[in-house]
N, C-alpha and C positions, 0 to 999 in steps of 0.2 A: 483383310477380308478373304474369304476361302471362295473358292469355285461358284456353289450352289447361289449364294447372295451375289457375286458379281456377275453372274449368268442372268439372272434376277433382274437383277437394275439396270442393266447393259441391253436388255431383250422387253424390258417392261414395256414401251409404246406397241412391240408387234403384239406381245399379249395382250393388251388391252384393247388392239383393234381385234386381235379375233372373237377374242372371248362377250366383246359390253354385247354384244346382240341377242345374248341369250346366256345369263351369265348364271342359271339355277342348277347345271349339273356341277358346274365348277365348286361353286359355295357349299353344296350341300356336301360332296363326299370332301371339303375343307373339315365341315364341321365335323361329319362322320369320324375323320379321322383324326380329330381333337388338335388341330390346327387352329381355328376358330372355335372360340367357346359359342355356349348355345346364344346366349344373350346377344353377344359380338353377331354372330349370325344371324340372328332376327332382324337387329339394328341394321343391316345391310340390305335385306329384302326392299324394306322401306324408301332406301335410295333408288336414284335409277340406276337404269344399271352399270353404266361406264362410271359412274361414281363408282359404286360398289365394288366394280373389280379393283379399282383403284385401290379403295382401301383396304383390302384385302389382301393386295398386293402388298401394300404398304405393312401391313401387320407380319407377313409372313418373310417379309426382306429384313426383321431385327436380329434373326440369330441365323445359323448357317445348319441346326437341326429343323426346323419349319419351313427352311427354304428346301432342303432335300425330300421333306414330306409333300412340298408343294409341288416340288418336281414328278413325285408318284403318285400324285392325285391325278395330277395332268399327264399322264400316259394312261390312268384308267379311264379318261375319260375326253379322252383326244375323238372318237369317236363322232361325239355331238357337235363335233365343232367343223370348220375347212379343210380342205385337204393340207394346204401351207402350214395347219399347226401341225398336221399329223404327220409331214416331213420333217418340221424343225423339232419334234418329239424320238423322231427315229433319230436326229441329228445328235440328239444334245441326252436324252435321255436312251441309252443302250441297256439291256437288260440281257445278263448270258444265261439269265435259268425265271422259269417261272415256278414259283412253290406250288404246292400242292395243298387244298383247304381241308385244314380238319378243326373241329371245334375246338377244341383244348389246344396250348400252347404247341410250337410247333418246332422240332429241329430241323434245320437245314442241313438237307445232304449236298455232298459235292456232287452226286450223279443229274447231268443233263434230261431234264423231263424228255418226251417224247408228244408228239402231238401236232397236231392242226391250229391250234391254238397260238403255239410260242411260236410258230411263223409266222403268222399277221404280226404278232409284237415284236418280232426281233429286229434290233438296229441292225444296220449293217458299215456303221463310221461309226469312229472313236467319240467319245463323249462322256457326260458324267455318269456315271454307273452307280448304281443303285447300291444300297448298302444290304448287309443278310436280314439283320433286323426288320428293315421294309420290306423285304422279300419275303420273309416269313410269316409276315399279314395278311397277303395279299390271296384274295378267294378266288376259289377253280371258278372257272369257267363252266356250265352245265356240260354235260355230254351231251354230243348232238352227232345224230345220223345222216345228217344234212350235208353239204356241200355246203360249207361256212363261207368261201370263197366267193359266191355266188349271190348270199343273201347278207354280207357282212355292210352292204353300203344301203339296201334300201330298209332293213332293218333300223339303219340310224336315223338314216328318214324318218320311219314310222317314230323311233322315240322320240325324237327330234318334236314333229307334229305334234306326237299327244304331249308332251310338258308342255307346249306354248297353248294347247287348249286347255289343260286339266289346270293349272299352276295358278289360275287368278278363279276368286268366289266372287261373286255379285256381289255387292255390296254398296251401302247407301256413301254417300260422299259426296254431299253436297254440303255446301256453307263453307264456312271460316271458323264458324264456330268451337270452342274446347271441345263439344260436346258429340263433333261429327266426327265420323269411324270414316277413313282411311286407308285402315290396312287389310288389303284385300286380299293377299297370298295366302294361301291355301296354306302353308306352314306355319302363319300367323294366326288366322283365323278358326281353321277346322280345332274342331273340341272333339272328344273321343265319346262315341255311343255306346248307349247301352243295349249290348247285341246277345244273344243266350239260344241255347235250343230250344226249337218249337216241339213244345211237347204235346201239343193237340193233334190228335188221331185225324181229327176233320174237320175242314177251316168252316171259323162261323160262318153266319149267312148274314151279321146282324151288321149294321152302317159300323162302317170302322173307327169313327172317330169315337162314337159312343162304347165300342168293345176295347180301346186302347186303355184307360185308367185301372181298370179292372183287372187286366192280364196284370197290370204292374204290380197293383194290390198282391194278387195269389202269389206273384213271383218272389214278391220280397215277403211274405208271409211265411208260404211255406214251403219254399224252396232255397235251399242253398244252392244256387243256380250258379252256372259255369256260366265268365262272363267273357263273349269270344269279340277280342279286336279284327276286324275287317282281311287285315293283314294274312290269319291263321283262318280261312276261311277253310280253306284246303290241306289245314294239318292233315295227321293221321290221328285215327281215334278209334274208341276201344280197346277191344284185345286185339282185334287182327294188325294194328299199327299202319294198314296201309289206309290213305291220303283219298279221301271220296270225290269221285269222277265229277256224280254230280251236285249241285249245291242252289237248294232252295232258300231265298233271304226273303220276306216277306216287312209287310210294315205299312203303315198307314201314310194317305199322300203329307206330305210335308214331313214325313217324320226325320227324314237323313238319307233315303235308300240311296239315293243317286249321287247325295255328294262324299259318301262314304264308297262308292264305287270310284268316285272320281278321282278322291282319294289313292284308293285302289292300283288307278291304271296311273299315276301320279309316281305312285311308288313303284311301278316295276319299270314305269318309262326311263327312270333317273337311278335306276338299276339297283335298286337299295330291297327291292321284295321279291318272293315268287321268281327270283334267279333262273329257277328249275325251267320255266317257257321262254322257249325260243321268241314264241311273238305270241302276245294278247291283241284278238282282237273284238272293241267294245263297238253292240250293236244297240241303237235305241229303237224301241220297237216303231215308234212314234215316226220316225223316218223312216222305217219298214211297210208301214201306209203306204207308200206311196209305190211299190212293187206291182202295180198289176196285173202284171205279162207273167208269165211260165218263167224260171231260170234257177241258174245252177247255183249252186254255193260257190263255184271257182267265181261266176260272173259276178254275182254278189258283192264278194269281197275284192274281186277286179274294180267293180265302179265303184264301191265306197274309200278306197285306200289303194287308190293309182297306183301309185308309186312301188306298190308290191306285186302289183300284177305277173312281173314276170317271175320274181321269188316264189307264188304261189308252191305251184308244181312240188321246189325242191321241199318249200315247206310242209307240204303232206306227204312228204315219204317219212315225215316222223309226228304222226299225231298223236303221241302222247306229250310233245313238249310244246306242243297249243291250248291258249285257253281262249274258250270264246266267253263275253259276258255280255248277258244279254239284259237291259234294262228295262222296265217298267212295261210289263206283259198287260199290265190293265189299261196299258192306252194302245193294245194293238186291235183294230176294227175287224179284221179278219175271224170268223168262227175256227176254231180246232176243236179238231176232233182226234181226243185223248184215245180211244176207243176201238181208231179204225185199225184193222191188220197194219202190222209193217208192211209197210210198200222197198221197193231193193231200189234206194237210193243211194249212188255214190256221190261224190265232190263234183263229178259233172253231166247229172242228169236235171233237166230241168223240169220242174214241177212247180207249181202256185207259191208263194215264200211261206203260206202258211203251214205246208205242210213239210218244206226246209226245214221251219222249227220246231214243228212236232218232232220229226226225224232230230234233227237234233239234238234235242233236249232227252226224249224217251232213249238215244242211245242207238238205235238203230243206222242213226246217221256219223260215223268219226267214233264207237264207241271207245278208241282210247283216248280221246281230246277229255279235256275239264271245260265245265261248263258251270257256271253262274248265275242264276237267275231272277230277276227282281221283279217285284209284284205285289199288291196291295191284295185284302184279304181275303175281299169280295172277287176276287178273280180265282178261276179255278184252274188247280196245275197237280193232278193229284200227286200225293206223296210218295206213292210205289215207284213212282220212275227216280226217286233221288236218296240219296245214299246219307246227305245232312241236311237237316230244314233247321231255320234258325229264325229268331224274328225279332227285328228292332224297336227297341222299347224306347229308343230318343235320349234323351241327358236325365240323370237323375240329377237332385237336388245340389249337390256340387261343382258337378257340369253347368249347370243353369250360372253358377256363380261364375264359374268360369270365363263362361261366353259371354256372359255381360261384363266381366272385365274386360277381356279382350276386345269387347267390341266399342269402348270408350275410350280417348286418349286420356281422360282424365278421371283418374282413381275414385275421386270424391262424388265425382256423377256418377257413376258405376255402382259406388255402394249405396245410393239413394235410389236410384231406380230397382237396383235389386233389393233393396227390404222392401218399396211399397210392392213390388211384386210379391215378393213371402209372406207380406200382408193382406194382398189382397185374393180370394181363394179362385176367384172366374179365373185372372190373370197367370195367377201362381199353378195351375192343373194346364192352362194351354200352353208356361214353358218349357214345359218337357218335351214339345214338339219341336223343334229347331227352327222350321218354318216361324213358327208363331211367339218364337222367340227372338228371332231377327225383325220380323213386324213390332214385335212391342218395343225391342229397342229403338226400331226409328221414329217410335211414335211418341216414346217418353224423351226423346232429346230433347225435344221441346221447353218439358215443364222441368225439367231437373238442370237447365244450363248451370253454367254457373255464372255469379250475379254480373257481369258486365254483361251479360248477352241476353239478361233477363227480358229485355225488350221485346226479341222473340215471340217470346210465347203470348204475346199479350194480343196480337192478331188473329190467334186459336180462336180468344173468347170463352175457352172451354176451361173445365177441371179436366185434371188428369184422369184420364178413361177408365171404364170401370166393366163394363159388359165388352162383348166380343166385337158388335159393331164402331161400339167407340172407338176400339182399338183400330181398327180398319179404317174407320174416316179418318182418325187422326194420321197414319200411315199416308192417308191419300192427300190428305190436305200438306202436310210439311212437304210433301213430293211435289202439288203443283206450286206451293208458297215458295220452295227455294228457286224453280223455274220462273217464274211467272215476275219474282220481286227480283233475279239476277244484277249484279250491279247497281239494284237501289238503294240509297242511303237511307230511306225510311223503312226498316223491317217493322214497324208496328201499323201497317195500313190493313185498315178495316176486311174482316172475314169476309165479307159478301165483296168486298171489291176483288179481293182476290180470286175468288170463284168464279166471277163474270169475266175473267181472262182466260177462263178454260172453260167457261159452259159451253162453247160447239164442239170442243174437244170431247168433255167427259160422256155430253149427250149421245154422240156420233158413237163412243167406245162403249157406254154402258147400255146403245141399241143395239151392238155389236154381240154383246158379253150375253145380253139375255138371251136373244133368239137364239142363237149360237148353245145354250143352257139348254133348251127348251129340246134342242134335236142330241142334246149331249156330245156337243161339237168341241174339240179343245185345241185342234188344230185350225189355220188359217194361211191358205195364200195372201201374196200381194195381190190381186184382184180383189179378195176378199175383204182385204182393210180398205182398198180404194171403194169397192162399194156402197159402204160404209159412212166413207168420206173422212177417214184414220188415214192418212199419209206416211207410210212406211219411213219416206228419209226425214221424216221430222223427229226418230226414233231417237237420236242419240240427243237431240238438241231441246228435247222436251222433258216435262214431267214422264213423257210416256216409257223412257227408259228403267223408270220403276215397276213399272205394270206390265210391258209388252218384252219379249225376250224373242229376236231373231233365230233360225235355227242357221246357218248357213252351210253347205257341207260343197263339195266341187261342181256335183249336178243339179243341185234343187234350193229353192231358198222357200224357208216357213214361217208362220210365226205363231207365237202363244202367248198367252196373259203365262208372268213369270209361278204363277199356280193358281189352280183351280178356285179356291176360295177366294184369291182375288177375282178372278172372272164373278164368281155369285156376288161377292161384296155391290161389285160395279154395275151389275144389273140389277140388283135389288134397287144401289142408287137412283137407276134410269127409272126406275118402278114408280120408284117413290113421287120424283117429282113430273112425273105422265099421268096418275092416275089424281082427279081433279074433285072427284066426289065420293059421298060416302057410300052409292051403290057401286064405281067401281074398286072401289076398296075390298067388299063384300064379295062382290063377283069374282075377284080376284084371290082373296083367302080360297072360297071355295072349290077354285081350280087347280091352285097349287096345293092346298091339302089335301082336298077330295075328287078329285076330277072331275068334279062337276063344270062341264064347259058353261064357255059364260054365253047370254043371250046377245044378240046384237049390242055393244057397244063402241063407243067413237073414241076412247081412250085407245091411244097406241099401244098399250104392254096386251089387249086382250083383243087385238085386232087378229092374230097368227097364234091361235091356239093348238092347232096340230102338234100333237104331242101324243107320244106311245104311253097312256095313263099308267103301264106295269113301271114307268120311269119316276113318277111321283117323289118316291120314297129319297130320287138324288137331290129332291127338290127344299128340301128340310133346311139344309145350312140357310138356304137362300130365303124361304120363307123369316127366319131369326134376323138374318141381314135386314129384312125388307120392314120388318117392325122395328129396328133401331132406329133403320134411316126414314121409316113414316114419323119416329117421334121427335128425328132431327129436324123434320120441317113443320111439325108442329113449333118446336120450341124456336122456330127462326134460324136455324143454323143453318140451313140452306138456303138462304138470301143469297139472290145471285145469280142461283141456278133455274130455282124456280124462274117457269114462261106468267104462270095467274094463279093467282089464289086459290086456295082450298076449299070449296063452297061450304058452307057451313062449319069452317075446319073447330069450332070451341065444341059442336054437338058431336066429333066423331069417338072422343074418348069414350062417349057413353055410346054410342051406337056399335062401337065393337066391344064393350063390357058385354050385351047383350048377343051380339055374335057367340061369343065365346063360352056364354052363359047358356046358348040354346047348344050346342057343340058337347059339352058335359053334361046337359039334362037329358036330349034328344038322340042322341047317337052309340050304341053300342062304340066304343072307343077303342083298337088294338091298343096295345101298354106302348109300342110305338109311337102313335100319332097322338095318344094323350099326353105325355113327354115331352113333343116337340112342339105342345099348344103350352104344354107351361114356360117351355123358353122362351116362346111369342111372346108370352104376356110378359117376360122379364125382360127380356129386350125393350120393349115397350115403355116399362116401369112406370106407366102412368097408375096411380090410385084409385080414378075415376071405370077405367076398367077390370081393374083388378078385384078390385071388392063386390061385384058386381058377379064375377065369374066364380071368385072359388065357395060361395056358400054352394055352390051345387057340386061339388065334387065330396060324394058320398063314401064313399070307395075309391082307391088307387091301388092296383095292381100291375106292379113291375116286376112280378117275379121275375128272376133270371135275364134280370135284362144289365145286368154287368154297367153298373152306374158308379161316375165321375164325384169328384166332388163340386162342379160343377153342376151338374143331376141333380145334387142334393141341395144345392144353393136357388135353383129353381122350383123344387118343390116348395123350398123354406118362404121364400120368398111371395109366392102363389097363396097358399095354406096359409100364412100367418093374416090374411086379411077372410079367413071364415069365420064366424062367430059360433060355429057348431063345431059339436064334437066329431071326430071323422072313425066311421064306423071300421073302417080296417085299413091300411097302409101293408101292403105286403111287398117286404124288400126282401128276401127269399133268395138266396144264391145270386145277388145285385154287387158283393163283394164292395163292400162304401167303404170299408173299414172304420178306422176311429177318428181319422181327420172328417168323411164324410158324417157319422153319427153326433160329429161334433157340431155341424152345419145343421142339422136338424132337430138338435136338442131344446131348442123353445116349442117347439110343434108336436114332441111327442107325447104329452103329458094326457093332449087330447085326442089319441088312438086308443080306440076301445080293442082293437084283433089288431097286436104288432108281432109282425114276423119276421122278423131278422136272422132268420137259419144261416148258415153257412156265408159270414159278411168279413172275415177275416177281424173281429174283433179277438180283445184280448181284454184284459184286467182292467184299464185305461176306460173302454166301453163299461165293463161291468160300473164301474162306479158313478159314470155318466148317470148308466139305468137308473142306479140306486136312488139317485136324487133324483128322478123323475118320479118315481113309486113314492117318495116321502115327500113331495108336492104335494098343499093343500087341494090343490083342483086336478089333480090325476083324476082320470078316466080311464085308465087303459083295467081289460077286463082279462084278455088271452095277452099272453109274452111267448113269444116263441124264440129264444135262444141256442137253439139245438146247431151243434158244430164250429162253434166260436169256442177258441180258445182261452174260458174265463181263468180258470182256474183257481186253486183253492182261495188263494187269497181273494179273485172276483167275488167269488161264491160267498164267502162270508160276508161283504157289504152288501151284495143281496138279500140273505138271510135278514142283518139286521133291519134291511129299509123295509122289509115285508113283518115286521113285528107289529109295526104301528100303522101300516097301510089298509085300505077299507075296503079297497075295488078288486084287486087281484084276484078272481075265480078258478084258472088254468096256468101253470107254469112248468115250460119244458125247457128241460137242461139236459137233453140227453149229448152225448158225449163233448164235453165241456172242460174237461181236464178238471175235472172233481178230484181228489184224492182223500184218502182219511180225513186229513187237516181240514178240508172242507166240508167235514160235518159237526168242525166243534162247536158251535153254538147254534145246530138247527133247530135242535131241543129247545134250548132257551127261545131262541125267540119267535118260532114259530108255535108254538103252542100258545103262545100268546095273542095268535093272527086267529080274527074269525070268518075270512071270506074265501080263503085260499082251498079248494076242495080238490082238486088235481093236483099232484105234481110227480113229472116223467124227470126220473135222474139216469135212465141206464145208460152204457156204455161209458160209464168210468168207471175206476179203479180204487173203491172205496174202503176195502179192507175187512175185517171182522168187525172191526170195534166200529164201522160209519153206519153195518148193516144192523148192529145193535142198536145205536143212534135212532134209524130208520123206525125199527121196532119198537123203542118208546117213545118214540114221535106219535107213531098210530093208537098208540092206548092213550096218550094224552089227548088226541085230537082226533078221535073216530068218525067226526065228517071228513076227514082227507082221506083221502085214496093215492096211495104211494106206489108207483110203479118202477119197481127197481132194479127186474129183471126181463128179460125179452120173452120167457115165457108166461109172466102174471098177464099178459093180456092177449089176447087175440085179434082187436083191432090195430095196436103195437103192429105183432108180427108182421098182419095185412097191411099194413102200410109203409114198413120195410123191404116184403117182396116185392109191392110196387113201383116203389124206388129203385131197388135193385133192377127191375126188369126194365125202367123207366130209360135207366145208365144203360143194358145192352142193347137198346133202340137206338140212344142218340150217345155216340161216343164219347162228342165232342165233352160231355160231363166227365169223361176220366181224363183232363186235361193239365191236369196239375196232382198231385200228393193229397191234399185235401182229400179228394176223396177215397182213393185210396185208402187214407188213415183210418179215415172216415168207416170204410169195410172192413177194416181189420180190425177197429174198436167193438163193433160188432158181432165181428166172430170169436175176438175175446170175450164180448159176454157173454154169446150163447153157451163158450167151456166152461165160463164161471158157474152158470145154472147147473152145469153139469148131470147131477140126477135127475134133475127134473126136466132135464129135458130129456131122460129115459122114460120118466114116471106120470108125468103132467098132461095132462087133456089133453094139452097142445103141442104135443112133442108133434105131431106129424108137420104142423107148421113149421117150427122150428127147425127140425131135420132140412126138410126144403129151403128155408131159407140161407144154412148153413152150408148146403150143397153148392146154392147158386153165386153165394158170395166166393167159396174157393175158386169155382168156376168160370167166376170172373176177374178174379186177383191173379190165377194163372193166364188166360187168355190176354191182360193188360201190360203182363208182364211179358209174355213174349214177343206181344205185337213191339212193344218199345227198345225190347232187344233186336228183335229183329232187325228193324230199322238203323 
């Protein structure tokens, strides 16, 4: 045996006492450096960790090339460890030159680097010496203006710290069962997001969960969008090539923000990213709460991260090789003011923290620091003070398969949960949120064990979940069933018995959750759980470890439901089984939807109605929860919980059909709160009030309200219990696409005005249409298609389904990707149609020979009126300027390509008119309109360059 493996095996017990304490820098730059394969690597995480090093040890002592590589792993990363390794590393591992990092392969010079650097690492006794090959791998160290000297030991600290915080995910791991996840390590677990530039000028105003499906829609529609890993937050971009100071990430709560940060500071702690900063420091705003007093960014960062307190100093004489990141802006309580002068804040003057972070963030505070910033959509951070906005769009469809494999030990249950998910559309649209993807994992382990543990699931009682709330009590229930039956040999005891082991618990937390909703509270002392009568140290030894998430940091200790829509789930729960009759049922809808406070009553949920009514709208999720879980204890699934009966509970299905029946008769409706009454009733899903409610829904108008396929699974679901035709449906810039039009295709047959402009359909839709038109009982009288990408081939099973169709009166196709090809048989078969008397084709590309077509269309069929240019009409025009002026009102419309294209389809047909738009009545319209779309295609384009 040669040196490197007897040094090895001879030395193995000291390494393994220094290293099992924290053994994830050592493993990971093993892997890095193809020591460990990745698999070998995973497989080790898994152990603990004095195992792990062992075996690693053990892999890397078979040849006496892997032991040498082991040796230069372990001097890169002697740092993380005690001072004793980082003398027997001087001892044993000597180094007379440190290379120099360049991307491409590297030669080694004989000349002695120079530097601050290669004297922290230089041995100074004989030992084994590194070879050139390892040497020539080996990456520079940043330049730093710093005193390295100085900050070289609490810097490791800091790493130190954040991998033992970042390195482990929450995660479920209860049972014995195949079916329970385990693996909690963030290298294990984490799935990679899908992250892209925010291309909206100006963030909706609209609830985020309902704007999240829609953004995804346009993005994969019609964007070939750059998709940015976490990692390259801080590339350089553009032409200029330099690397943006500041960096806006945005995304809806549960989407990933925070564990992709986590991520983040994961990877630069274990020195694998972002090399370039001396030190990251990660701030949550959430623990920024609790600043009341005036103070400085030195003190700041003194009392959150001790241990650099006196590094501070050296550390801001080089602020460009700090990054601060700052998390979840929408849970900070403090008002900013984006707006006010710069005030001449340095690193130690002390001012409010709110306005630290204003200074911060606008630049005015550190502007050569990098800064990172996270935040949901609905919070506002305008985009002029950052250099890259980007927004997380969660797992796409692969991702989804991903994480469900990863998050099963067992293959077979992985692929069963994930098809009933791809099958089912509620389920399969909420996992692309990660959140609500880790929730339906732990909620399907359940039903999907495999057969020896089939026993399990038989205490549910349930089917596999199917709406939102299911998925949440299922969640809540396997959470307190694996606490509550611990060490029982009977896992198949009765639902209700189960629940009666945790009714003071869930009462005490879901009176907790609601009131707490009500002031839109998300933080909590321990006082606050004791008041309660929640017992903070029962945290780890309960179900409540699912639910309640500690914060703990050196000065303060917090706590939180592990997110928000748990918090709602659990107070909708408390609702459910507090409110005893059917007028506070009533009284109850009408407070949480409408703000109508309630009159005197003796139910607990409407005792403490003080609530800021402009808050209503965060009230939505909660109100859906609260009609699951009323329909849970109708159906008895909440035996247990329940204190007394339901008075009258067989008459309340119909007393809220008529609720809900007066609510769409009686009510001018915003397209909002009509939407979040069709989910009630789907949540609900009882018949008795359903069929009762949608005969009065005459009209639905969602324009522009950026709908889910979820959305459309509620509408479908509502409306297929009306026995009338429904006089209009406008999904109007709702972006459903063709999965959403596909959820809705037994109900459109009976829309007299369908508007589906701009929904990100394509060819797939067009055909749908077709066999709605060629339905004996079609009713639809207006089709609005305009901005859907049919094209030719959509456009001819159009053509033919409207040969033989009887009701079609108005049909707009204007810019639709028509081409030539799509007018070869309009001739044929619409001369054959006798109801059809409109039809707008402009803004395609249809040739000589489609606009001959056109022309003997009209001598065969002199009741249609073909408008086939932007100047044959005048109301046309007018209703194109108004559009256009509609987009320089609200910008957020020029938020994707679409429309744009959209302008430019446009402006190629007002060239196409060409003379006529010299010669034609209506050229002065025309002129104008052509003026304002340039006007607006240059202004769109430079604000996005700009930026």
């Amino acid at each position: 045996m040669t040196s490197a493996q007897q040094l090895l095996r001879s030395q193995r017990d000291l390494l393994l006492n220094w290293t099992r304490d924290h053994p994830a820098p050592l493993l990971r730059w093993l892997r890095d450096a193809q020591v460990l394969s990745s698999a070998h690597y995973l497989s080790l995480l898994e152990r603990s960790p004095s195992n792990a090093v062992a075996q690693a040890l053990e892999t890397v002592c078979v040849t006496e090339k892997s032991s040498q590589e082991f040796l230069q792993v372990l001097r890169e990363v002697q740092d993380y460890y005690c001072r004793d390794l980082q003398v027997w590393v001087e001892r044993h591992c000597r180094s007379d030159a440190v290379s120099q990092l360049v991307p491409a392969p590297v030669k080694v010079e004989e000349k002695k680097p120079k530097g601050p650097i290669v004297k922290l690492f230089r041995g100074k006794s004989k030992g084994f010496t590194l070879t050139a090959e390892v040497k020539a791998q080996e990456e520079l160290k940043p330049s730093r203006s710093v005193k390295l000297a100085n900050i070289r030991v609490p810097i490791s600290a800091h790493k130190t710290t954040l991998l033992k915080r970042t390195e482990q995910l929450k995660c479920y791991s209860e049972g014995e069962g195949v079916a329970s996840n385990s693996a909690s390590h963030i290298e294990i677990r984490y799935t990679d997001l899908f992250v892209t530039e925010d291309d909206d000028l100006v963030d909706s105003s609209q609830h985020e969960y309902f704007d999240l499906a829609s953004r995804r829609a346009r993005i994969y529609v019609h964007q070939a969008c750059q998709r940015i890993r976490p990692c390259h937050l801080l590339s350089p971009q553009g032409t200029s090539g330099r690397p943006p100071k500041r960096v806006k990430v945005k995304g809806i709560a549960g989407i990933g923000k925070s564990v992709a940060v986590q991520r983040l500071v994961y990877e630069w702690a274990i020195g694998k990213n972002m090399r370039e900063f001396t030190c990251v420091f990660d701030l949550r705003f959430r623990e920024l709460n609790l600043m009341e007093a005036p103070l400085s960014l030195l003190e700041l960062l003194g009392e959150r991260f001790r241990y650099l307190k006196a590094a501070l100093p050296d550390l801001f004489t080089s602020p460009s090789s700090l990054l601060f990141i700052l998390d979840g802006l929408d849970e900070f309580k403090f008002p900013l003011n984006w707006n006010s002068l710069d005030k001449n804040i340095d690193v130690g003057s002390k001012v409010p923290v709110s306005d630290l972070m204003v200074a911060l963030i606008k630049g005015s505070l550190l502007p050569e620091a990098s800064v990172i910033l996270t935040t949901r959509p609905s919070t506002e951070a305008p985009k002029r003070f950052f250099q890259r906005c980007c927004v997380v769009l969660g797992f796409e469809e692969d991702q989804v398969k991903e994480y469900t494999t990863k998050f099963y030990k067992d293959i077979k249950v992985a692929e069963k949960v994930y098809d009933y998910i791809l099958n089912n559309d509620n389920l399969f649209v909420l996992s692309f949120i990660p959140l609500y993807c880790y929730i339906i994992c732990t909620a399907m382990a359940e039903f999907f064990s495999s057969e020896k543990d089939a026993g399990d699931s038989k205490s549910l009682e349930l089917n596999p979940p199917r709406t939102v709330s299911e998925v949440y009590f299922c969640y809540l229930f396997t959470a307190v069933k694996h606490h509550a039956l611990r060490g029982s040999a009977e896992r198949s005891t009765p639902r209700s018995e189960v629940l009666s082991l945790a009714k003071q618990q869930l009462t005490n937390l879901g009176k907790l959750a609601y009131e707490s909703l009500l002031q839109k509270k998300i933080m909590f002392t321990r006082a606050d759980l004791e008041n309660y009568g929640v017992t903070p140290a029962d945290l780890q030894s309960t179900f409540l470890c699912h639910i309640l998430q500690p914060l703990k940091e050196e000065t303060m200790e917090m706590f939180s439901f592990f997110h928000l829509t748990v918090q709602e789930h659990l107070a909708a729960l408390y609702c459910a089984i507090n409110l005893f009759s059917q007028e506070d049922i009533i009284q109850a809808l009408d407070f949480w939807c409408f703000g109508q406070r309630p009159p005197s009553s003796t139910a607990e949920p409407l005792q403490n109605t003080d609530v800021n009514i402009d808050k209503l709208e965060s009230l939505q999720m909660f109100t859906r929860f609260f009609m699951g879980m009323l329909r849970a204890r109708l159906g008895g699934q909440l035996d247990g919980l329940v204190i007394s009966p339901m008075e009258q509970g067989d008459a309340i299905p119909t007393r809220l059909g008529l609720w809900f029946q007066d609510q769409f008769k009686g009510r001018k409706l915003e397209n909002q709160a009509a939407l979040n009454l069709l989910h009630c009733l789907m949540e609900f899903h009882m018949k008795e009030a359903t069929s009762m409610a949608a005969p009065e829904i005459k009209k639905l108008n969602l324009f522009k309200m950026k709908l889910s396929v979820v959305d459309c699974a509620a509408m479908h679901y509502v409306l297929q219990f009306s026995p009338h035709k429904l006089q209009e449906l406008n999904l109007g810039y709702s972006n459903i696409g063709n999965r959403g039009l596909d959820r809705l295709g037994p109900i459109l047959h009976r829309c007299e005005s369908l508007y589906l402009r701009y929904n990100c359909l394509d060819r797939r839709a067009a055909i749908l249409e077709s066999a709605v038109l060629k339905s004996n009982e079609c009713q639809v009288k207006k089709l609005f298609m305009c901005g859907n990408n049919l094209g030719p081939e959509g456009v001819l099973e159009l053509w033919n389904a409207l040969e033989h169709n009887t009701t079609v009166e108005e049909l707009y196709l204007d810019i639709t990707g028509i081409t030539e090809r799509g007018t070869e048989n309009i001739v044929n078969c619409l001369s054959k149609n006798t109801s059809l008397k409109t039809l707008t084709i402009v803004g395609n590309n249809i040739g000589e020979v489609g606009r001959r077509r056109l022309k003997e269309l009209e001598q065969c069929r002199p009741g249609l009126r073909i408008i086939a240019n932007f100047v044959d009409d005048l109301g046309l025009l007018q209703a194109y300027l108004d559009w256009v002026e509609e987009i320089q009102a609200d910008r957020d419309q020029m938020d994707s390509v679409k429309n744009a294209d959209a302008l430019q389809s446009v402006l190629n047909g007002l060239h196409v008119a060409g003379e006529q738009v010299e010669k034609g009545q209506n050229a002065e319209k025309a002129k104008e309109l052509q003026t304002k779309i340039e006007k607006l295609l240059k202004s769109s384009t430079d604000l996005i360059g700009g930026r």
